[in-house]
C-alpha positions as CSV (number, residue, x, y, z in Angstrom):
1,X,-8.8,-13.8,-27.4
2,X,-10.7,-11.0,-25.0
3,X,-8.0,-9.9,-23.0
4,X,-9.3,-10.4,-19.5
5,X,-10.9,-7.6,-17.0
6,X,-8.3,-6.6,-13.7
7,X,-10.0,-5.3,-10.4
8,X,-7.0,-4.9,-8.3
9,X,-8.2,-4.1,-4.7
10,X,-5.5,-2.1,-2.1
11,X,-5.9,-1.4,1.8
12,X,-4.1,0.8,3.6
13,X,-1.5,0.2,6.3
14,X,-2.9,-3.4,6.5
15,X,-0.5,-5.8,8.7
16,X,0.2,-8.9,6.7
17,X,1.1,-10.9,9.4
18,X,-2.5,-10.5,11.7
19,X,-4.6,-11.6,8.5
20,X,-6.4,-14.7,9.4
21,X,-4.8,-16.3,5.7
22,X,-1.7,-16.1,6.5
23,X,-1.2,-17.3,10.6
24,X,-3.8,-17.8,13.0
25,X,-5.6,-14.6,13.8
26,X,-8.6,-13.3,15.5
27,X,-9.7,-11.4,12.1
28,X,-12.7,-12.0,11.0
29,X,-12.1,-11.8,6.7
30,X,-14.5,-14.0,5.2
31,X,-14.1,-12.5,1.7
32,X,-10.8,-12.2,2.1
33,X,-9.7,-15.6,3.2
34,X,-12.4,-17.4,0.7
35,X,-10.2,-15.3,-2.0
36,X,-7.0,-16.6,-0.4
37,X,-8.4,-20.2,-0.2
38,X,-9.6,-20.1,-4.1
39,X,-6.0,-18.5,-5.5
40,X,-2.2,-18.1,-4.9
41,X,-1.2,-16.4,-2.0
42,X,1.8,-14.8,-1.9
43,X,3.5,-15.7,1.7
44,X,6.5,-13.7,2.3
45,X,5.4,-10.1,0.4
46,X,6.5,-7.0,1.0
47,X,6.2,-3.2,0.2
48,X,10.1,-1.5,-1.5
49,X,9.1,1.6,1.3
50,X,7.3,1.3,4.2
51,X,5.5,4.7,3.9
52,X,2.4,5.6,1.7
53,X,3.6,7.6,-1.1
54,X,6.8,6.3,-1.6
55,X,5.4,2.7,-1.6
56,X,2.9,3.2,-4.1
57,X,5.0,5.1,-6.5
58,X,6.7,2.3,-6.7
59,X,4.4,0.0,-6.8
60,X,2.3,1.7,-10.1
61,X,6.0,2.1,-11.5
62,X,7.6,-0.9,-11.2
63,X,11.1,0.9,-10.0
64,X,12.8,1.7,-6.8
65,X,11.7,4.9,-4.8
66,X,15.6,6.3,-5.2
67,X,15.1,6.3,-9.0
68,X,12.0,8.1,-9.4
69,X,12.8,10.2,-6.7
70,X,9.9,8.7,-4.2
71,X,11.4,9.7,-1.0
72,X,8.9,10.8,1.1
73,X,4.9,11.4,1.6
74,X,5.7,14.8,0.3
75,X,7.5,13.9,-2.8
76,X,6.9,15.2,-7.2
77,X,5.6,12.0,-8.7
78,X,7.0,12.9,-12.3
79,X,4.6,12.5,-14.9
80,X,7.0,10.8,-17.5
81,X,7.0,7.9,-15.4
82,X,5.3,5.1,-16.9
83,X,2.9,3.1,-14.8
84,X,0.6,0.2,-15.5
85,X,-2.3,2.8,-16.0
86,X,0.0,3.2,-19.2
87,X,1.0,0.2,-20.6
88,X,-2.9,-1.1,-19.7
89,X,-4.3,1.5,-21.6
90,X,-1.9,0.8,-24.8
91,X,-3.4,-2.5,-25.0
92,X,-6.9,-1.0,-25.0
93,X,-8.0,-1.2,-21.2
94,X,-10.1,1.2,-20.3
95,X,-8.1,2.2,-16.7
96,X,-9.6,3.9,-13.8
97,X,-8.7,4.6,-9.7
98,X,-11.1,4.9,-6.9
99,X,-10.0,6.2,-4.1
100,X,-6.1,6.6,-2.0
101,X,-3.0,6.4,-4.8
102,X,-1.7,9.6,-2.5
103,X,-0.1,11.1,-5.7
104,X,1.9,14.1,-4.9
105,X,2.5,17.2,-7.7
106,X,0.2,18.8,-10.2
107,X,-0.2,14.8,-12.0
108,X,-3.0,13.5,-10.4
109,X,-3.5,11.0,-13.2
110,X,-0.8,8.9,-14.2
111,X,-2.2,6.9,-16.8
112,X,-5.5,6.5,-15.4
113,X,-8.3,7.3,-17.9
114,X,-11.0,8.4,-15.1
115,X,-10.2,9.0,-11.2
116,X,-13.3,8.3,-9.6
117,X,-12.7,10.1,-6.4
118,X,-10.6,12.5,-4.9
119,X,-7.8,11.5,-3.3
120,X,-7.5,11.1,0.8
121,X,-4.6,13.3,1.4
122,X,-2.7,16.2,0.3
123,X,-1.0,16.8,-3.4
124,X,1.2,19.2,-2.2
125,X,4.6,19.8,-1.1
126,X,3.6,20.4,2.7
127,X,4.6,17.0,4.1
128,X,8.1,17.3,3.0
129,X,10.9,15.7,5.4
130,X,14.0,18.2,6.8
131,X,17.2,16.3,7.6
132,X,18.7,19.9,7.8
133,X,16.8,19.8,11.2
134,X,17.0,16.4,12.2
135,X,16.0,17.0,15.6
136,X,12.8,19.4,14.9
137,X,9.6,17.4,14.7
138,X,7.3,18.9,12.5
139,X,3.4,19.3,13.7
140,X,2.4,16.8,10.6
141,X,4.2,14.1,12.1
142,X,2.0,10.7,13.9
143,X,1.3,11.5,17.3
144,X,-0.3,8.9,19.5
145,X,-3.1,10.4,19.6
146,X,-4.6,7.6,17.4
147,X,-3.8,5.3,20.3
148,X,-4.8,7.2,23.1
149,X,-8.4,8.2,21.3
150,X,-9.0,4.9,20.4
151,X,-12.3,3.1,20.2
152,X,-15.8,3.0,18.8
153,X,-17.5,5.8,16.5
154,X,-20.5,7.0,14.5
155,X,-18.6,8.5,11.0
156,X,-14.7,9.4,10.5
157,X,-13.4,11.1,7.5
158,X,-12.2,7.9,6.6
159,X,-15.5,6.3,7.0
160,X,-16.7,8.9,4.6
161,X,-14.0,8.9,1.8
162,X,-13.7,4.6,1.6
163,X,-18.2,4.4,1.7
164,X,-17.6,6.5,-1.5
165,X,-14.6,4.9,-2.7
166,X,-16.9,1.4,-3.0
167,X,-19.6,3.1,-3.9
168,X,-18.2,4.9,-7.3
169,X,-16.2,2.4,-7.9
170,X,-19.5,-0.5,-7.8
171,X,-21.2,2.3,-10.3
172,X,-18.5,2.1,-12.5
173,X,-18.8,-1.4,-12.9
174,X,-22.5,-1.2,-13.8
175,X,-21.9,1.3,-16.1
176,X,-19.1,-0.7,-17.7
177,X,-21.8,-3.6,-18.1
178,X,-24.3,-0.7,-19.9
179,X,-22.2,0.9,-21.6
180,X,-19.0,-0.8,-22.8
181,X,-18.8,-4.7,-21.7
182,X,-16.8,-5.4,-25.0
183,X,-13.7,-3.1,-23.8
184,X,-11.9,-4.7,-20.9
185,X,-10.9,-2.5,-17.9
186,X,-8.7,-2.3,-15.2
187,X,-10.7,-0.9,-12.1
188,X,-8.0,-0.2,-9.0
189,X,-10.1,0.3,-6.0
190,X,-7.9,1.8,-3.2
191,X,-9.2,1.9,0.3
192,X,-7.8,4.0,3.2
193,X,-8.4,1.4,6.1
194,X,-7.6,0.5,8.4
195,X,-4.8,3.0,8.6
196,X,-5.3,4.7,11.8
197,X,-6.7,6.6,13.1
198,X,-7.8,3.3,15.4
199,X,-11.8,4.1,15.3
200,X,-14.4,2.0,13.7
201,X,-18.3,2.0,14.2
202,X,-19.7,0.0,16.6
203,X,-21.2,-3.0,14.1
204,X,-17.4,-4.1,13.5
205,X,-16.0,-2.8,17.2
206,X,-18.6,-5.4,18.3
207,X,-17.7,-8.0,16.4
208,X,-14.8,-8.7,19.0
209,X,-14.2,-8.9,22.5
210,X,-11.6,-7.7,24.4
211,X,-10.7,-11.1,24.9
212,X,-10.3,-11.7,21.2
213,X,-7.6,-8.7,21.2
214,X,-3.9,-10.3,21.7
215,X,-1.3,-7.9,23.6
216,X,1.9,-7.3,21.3
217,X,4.3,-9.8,21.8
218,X,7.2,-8.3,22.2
219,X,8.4,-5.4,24.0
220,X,12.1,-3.3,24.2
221,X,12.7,-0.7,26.7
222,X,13.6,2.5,24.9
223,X,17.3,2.6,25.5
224,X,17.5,-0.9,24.1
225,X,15.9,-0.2,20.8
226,X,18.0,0.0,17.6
227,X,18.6,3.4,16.9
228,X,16.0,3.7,13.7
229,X,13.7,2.2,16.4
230,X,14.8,4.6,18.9
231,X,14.7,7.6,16.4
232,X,11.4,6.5,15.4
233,X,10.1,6.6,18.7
234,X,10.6,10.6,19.3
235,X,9.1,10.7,15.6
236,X,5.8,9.7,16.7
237,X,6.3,11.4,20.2
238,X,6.1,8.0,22.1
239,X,10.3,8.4,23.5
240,X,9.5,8.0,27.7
241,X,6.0,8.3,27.3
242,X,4.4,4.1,28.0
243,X,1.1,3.8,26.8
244,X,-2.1,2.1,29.0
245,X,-2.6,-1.3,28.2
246,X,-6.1,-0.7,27.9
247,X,-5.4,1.7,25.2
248,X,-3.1,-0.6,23.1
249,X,-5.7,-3.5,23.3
250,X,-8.5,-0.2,22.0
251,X,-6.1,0.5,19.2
252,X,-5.8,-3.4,18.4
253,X,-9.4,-4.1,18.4
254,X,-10.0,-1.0,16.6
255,X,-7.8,-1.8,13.8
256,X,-9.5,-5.6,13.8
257,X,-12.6,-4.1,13.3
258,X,-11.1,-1.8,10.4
259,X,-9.7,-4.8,8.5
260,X,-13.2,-6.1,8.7
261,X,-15.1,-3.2,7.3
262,X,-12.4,-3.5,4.5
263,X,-12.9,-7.2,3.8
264,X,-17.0,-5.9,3.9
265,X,-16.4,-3.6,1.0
266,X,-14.1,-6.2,-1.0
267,X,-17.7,-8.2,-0.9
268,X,-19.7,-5.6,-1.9
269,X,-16.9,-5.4,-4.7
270,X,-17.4,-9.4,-5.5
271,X,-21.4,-8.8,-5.3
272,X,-21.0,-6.6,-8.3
273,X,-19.0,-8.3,-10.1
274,X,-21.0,-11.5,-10.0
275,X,-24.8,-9.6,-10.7
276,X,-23.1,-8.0,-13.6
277,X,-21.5,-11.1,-15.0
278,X,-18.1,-9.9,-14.7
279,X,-16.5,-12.4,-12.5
280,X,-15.2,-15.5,-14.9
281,X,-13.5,-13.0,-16.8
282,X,-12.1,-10.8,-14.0
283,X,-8.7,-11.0,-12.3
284,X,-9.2,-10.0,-9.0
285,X,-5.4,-9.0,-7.2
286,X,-5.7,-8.3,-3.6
287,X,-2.5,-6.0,-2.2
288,X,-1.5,-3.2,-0.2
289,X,1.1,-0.5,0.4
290,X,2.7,-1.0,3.6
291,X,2.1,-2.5,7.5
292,X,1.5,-1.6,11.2
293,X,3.7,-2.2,14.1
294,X,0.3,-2.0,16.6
295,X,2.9,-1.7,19.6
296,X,4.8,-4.9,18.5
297,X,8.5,-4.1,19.6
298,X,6.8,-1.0,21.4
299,X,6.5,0.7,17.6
300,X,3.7,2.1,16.0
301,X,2.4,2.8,12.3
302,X,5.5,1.7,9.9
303,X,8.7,3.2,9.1
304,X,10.9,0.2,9.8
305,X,11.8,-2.8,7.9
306,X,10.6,-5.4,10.5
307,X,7.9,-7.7,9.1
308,X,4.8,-6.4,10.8
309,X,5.5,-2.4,9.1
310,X,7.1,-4.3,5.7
311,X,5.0,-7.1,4.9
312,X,2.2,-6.7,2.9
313,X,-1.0,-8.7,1.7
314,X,-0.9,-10.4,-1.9
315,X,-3.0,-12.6,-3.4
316,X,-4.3,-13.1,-7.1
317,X,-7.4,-14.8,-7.4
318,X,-8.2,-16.3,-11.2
319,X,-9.3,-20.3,-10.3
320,X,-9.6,-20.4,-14.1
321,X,-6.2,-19.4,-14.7
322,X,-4.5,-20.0,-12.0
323,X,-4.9,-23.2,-9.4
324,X,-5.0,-22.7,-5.3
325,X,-1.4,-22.5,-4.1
326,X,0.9,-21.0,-2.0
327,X,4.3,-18.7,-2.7
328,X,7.2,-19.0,-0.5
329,X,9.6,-16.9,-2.0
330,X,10.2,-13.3,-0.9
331,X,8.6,-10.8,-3.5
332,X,7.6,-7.2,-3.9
333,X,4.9,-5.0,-4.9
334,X,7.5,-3.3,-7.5
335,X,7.0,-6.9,-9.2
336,X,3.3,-5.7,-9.8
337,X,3.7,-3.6,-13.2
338,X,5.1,-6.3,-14.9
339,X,2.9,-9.1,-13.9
340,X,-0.4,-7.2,-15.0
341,X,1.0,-6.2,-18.1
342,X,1.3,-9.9,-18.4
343,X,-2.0,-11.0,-17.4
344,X,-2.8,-8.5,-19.8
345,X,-1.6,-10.4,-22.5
346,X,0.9,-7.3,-23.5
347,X,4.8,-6.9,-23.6
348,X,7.0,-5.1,-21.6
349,X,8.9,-2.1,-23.6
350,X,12.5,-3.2,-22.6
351,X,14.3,0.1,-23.6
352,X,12.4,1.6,-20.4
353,X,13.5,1.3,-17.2
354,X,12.2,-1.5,-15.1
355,X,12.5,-3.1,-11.6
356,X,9.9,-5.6,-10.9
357,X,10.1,-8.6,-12.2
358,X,7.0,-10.7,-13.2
359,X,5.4,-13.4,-10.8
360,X,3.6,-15.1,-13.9
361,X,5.9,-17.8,-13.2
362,X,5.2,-18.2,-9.3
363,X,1.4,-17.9,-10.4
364,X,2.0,-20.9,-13.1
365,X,3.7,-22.6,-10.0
366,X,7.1,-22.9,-11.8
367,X,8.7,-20.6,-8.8
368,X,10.5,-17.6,-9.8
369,X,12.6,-14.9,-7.6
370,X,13.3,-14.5,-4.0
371,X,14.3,-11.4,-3.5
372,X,13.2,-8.3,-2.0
373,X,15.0,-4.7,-2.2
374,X,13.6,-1.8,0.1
375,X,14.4,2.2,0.0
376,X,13.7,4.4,3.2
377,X,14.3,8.5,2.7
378,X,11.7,9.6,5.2
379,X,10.6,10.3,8.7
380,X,13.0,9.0,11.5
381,X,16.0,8.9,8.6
382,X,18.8,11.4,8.3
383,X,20.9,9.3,5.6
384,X,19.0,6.1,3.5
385,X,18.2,3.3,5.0
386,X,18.0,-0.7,2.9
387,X,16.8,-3.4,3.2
388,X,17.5,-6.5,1.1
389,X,15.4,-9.9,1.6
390,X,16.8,-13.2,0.4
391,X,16.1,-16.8,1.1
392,X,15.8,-16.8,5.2
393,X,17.8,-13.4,5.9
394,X,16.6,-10.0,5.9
395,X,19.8,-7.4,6.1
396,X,18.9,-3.6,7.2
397,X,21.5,-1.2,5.9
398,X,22.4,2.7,6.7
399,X,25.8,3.9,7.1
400,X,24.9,5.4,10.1
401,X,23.6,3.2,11.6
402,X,24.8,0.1,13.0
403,X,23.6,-3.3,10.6
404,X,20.8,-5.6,11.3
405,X,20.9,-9.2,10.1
406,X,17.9,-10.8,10.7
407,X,17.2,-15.0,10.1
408,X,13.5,-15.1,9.8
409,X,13.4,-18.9,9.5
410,X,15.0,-18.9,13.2
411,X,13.5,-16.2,14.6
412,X,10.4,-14.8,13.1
413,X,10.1,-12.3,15.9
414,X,13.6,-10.3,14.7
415,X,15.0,-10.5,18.0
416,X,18.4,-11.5,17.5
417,X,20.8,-9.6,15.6
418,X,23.1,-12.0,14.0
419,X,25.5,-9.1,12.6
420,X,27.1,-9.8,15.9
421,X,27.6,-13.0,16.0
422,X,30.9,-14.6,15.2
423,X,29.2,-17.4,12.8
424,X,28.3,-14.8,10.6
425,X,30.5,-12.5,9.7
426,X,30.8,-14.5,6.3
427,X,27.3,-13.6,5.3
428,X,27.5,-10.0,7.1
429,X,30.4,-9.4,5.0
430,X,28.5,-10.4,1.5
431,X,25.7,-8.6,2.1
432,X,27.4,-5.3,3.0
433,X,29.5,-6.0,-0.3
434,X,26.1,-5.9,-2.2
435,X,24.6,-3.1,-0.7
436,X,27.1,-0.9,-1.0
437,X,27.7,-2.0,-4.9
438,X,23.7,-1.5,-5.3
439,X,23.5,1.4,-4.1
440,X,25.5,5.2,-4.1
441,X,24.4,5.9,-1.0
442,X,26.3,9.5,-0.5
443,X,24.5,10.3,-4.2
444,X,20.9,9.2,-3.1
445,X,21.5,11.5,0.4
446,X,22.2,14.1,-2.1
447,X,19.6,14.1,-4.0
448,X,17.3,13.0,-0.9
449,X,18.5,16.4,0.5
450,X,18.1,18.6,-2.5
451,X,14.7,17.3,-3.2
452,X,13.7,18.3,0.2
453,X,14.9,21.5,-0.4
454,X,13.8,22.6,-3.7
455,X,9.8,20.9,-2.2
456,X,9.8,22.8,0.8
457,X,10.8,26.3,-0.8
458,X,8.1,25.9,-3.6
459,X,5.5,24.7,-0.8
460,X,6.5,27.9,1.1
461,X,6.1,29.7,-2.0
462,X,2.9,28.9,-3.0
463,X,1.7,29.7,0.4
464,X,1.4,33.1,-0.3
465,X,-1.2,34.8,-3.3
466,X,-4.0,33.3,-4.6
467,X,-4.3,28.7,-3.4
468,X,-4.1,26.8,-6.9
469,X,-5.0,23.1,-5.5
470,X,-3.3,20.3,-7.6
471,X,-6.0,18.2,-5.4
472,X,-8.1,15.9,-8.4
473,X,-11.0,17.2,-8.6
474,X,-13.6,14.5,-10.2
475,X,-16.1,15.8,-12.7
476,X,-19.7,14.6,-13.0
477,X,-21.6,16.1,-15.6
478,X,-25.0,16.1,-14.3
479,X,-26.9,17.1,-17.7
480,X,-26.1,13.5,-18.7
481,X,-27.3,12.1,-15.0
482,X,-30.9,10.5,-14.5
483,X,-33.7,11.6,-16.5
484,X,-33.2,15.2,-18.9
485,X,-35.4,16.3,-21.6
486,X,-32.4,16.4,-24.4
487,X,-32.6,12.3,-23.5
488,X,-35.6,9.9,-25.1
489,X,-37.2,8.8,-21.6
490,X,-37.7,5.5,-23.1
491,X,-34.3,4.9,-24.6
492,X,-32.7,6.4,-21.0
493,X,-34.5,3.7,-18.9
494,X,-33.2,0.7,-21.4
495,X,-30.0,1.9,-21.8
496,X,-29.7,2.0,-17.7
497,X,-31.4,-1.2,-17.1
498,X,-28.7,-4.3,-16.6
499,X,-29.9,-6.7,-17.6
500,X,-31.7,-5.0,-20.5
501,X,-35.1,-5.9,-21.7
C-alpha cells in the first residue's frame, strides 16, 4: 500500500482562540474553517514553549525543550536529535521545508532532504537570554513598536519571505508531479504570519472594519499582574507605558488581516494540490508554534502560559481516513513526531528518547491523552517556569514565583487563581507533588544558565575576523532551469508539461 503524501502547513504566532473554528470570531478563514469542517479538530491544543525556537524544536523532536536543551530563540539545536524529517525519510519520503523552522547552530537541515528557502531569522547565537543580568533588557527584545506603528502597507519583509515561501513550496509540488509522483513526500510549508509586526496590505486591512475589531477583554493594572505578567511587561517595554485604544484595535485588525493572507496562501496550497492530483492521497495537518496575547490581560506577543500565548491551532484533514470530529482532550504539538510517523505507516524506534505521544487514536475517535506539559527558559524568566494541563486545570509552576491554578471549565478567562482558595489546597498540593518529581528544576536552571553562557561567549567570539553565516543558503542550479542547449528542447517541454501529452 502507497504510503500516503503529508503537507503539513504552520503559521506563526497564530492565536487559537480568535480562529473563527474554534469560537465565534470576526476572522475571515474560508480555507481554513472548510479544512476544520471536513476533519478533526483538535480543541484544547497547545505549544510545550510559548516562544518560536524552543516550540518548534520541540515540536520536529517530539521531546521537551529541557532535554534537548531548547531554551531560548538563541539556543544549539543539536544535530543528533532525531526529528520526523528522519524517521519520514527512513520510510522513503522524500522530506522538504519551506520557509520559518528558526533552527539555530550550524544544522540548518535536520532531516530535511531540500530546504526550499532560507530561513526568516537569525542562526546564530546573538538572541541568547542573560539571567546573570536579569534586569538589563537587551536591544533585541519586543518593543511596542509593532503596536504603536500599526496599520496598512505596501510590502514588509515578511510579506516578501511568506510570497516565496508559497511560491517554492507550490513549485515543488509540480515538480514532484513531473518528476517523481511514485515517491511520496512530506512538504512542511512554514509561514511567518501573522506574527507581528501588526502591518498587512490594504486588500486584507480592508476586509474589516473597525467595527469588526473587538477590544481585549480583559484588562489588569500593572501592580496587579502576576509577577511573570509583571516581568513580562518591562520585557516588552510596556511597564507604566498604556497604549491608545486606537492603536490596540490597529494592531488587532492588523493581525486579522494577517491570519487572512495566511488562510489565502493555505488555498493557493489546496489549488495545487488538487490541479496536480495530489489531494486524495495527501494528508494535509494544519498547526502552529505558539499564540498572541493582542493586549488580552494587557500582554502582548507570548511568553506566558495563559491560553491566548499557549494555545495553538491543530487540525488534520484526511475525510478518507479520518471522519469530521472534534477532540476535547488537552494535547501538544510534541505529540506530532509520533503521529506522522504513524500516518506514515512506520514504527517508532523505542530505544530513542520520546515525549509525544500519538493522537492516531483521538483521530480514530477512540480518545486518547489529556495532558499537556510546557517548559519556559527565556525572556521574562530568571529560574524555569511549567506548566502542566489536565482535565479542566491548568497549574503554572516556578519556584520563584508564586503558583497559578487555573479551572478553565469555570473560568476560561484565567481570572481566578484557585491556589488560594481553601477548597483547593488538595489539588494545589498534588500538582506541586508532580511537578517537583517531574522536573530537577535547580539542574535545568543550571544547565539553562551554562548554556547561556557558553552561546553568548561563542556569539561574542565569532564577532570578530572574517562572518561565516550558518544562515541556509538554498541552491538553485540554473544550468538545469528553463531551456539550455545540453537539454533536447523537445524532451524539456514534455518533461515540464503536467499533465503531459
Amino acid at each position: 500500500m502507497k504510503r500516503p503524501n503529508i503537507l503539513f502547513i504552520m503559521a506563526d504566532q497564530m492565536a487559537a482562540p480568535m480562529l473563527p473554528f474554534y469560537a465565534p470570531s470576526p476572522i475571515k478563514m474560508p480555507n481554513l474553517s472548510r479544512l476544520a469542517a471536513e476533519g478533526v479538530v483538535f480543541d484544547s491544543a497547545y505549544c510545550n514553549s510559548p516562544l518560536c525556537a524552543p516550540s518548534r524544536f520541540t515540536l520536529v523532536s517530539g521531546q521537551l525543550p529541557s532535554k534537548i536543551g531548547a531554551y531560548d530563540n538563541a539556543a544549539d539545536f543539536p544535530a543528533d536529535v532525531p526529528t520526523y524529517a528522519h524517521y519520514l525519510r527512513r520510510l522513503g519520503y522524500r522530506t522538504a521545508l519551506s520557509g520559518k523552522m528558526h533552527f539555530c547552530g550550524p544544522d540548518q537541515l535536520h532531516g530535511y532532504e531540500e530546504r526550499l528557502t532560507s530561513d526568516i531569522y537569525p542562526a546564530d547565537y546573538g538572541w541568547a537570554v542573560n539571567w546573570d543580568e536579569p534586569d538589563v533588557r537587551p536591544s533585541w527584545y519586543h518593543n511596542m513598536s509593532s503596536v504603536l506603528q500599526a496599520g496598512p502597507c505596501v510590502r514588509t519583509n515578511q510579506l516578501d519571505f511568506d510570497d516565496e515561501v508559497v511560491f517554492k513550496a507550490r513549485q515543488y509540488l509540480y515538480d514532484h508531479v513531473r518528476e517523481r509522483a511514485g515517491q511520496p513526500f512530506c512538504l512542511t510549508v512554514s509561514l511567518t504570519h501573522p506574527h507581528d509586526p501588526y502591518t498587512i496590505p490594504a486588500e486584507y486591512w480592508d476586509r474589516y472594519d473597525d467595527a469588526d475589531i473587538p477590544l481585549p477583554r480583559v484588562q489588569f493594572a500593572d501592580a496587579e499582574q502576576d509577577p511573570h505578567s509583571q516581568r513580562l511587561l518591562k520585557v516588552i517595554d510596556l511597564w507604566g507605558k498604556p497604549l491608545p485604544e486606537a492603536k490596540i484595535r490597529d494592531a488587532r485588525r492588523a493581525y486579522f488581516g494577517a491570519c487572512s493572507y495566511v488562510d489565502d496562501q493555505i488555498g493557493a496550497l489546496l489549488k495545487t494540490l488538487n490541479e496536480c492530483q495530489l489531494a486524495e492521497d495527501t494528508i494535509v495537518v494544519f498547526s502552529g508554534d505558539h499564540g498572541d496575547m493582542l493586549g488580552e490581560r494587557g500582554l502582548w506577543y507570548k511568553m506566558h502560559w495563559f491560553e491566548m500565548a499557549a494555545r495553538v491551532p491543530l487540525l488534520v484533514h484526511a475525510p478518507s481516513r479520518f471522519q469530521a470530529q472534534r477532540v476535547s482532550e488537552s494535547v501538544s504539538t510534541v505529540d506530532l513526531l509520533p503521529t506522522l510517523v504513524e500516518l506514515a505507516g512506520g514504527e517508532l524506534d523505542n530505544s530513542l528518547p520520546l515525549d509525544g505521544r500519538s493522537l492516531l487514536s483521538h483521530l480514530q475517535g477512540r480518545g486518547g491523552h489529556d495532558e499537556v506539559l510546557g517548559e519556559y527558559m527565556a525572556e521574562g524568566t530568571t529560574s524555569p517556569l511549567m506548566m502542566i494541563r489536565r482535565g479542566q486545570y491548568k497549574f503554572i509552576f516556578s519556584e520563584e514565583d508564586p503558583c497559578l491554578l487555573l479551572d478553565l471549565a469555570n473560568d476560561p478567562q484565567e481570572l481566578e487563581n484557585l491556589a488560594t482558595s481553601a477548597d483547593h489546597q488538595t489539588l494545589l498540593t498534588a500538582f506541586l507533588d508532580e511537578a517537583r518529581a517531574r522536573w530537577d528544576l535547580a539542574a535545568i536552571a543550571e544547565a539553562t544558565i551554562a548554556s547561556q553562557r557558553r552561546r553568548r561567549f561563542v556569539a561574542e567570539a565569532l564577532t570578530h575576523g572574517k562572518l561565516k553565516s550558518w544562515d541556509h543558503q538554498p541552491f538553485v542550479d540554473a544550468s538545469q532551469q528553463y531551456m539550455r542547449n545540453h537539454i533536447d528542447l523537445d524532451d524539456l517541454e514534455r518533461r515540464a508539461r503536467f499533465p503531459q501529452p
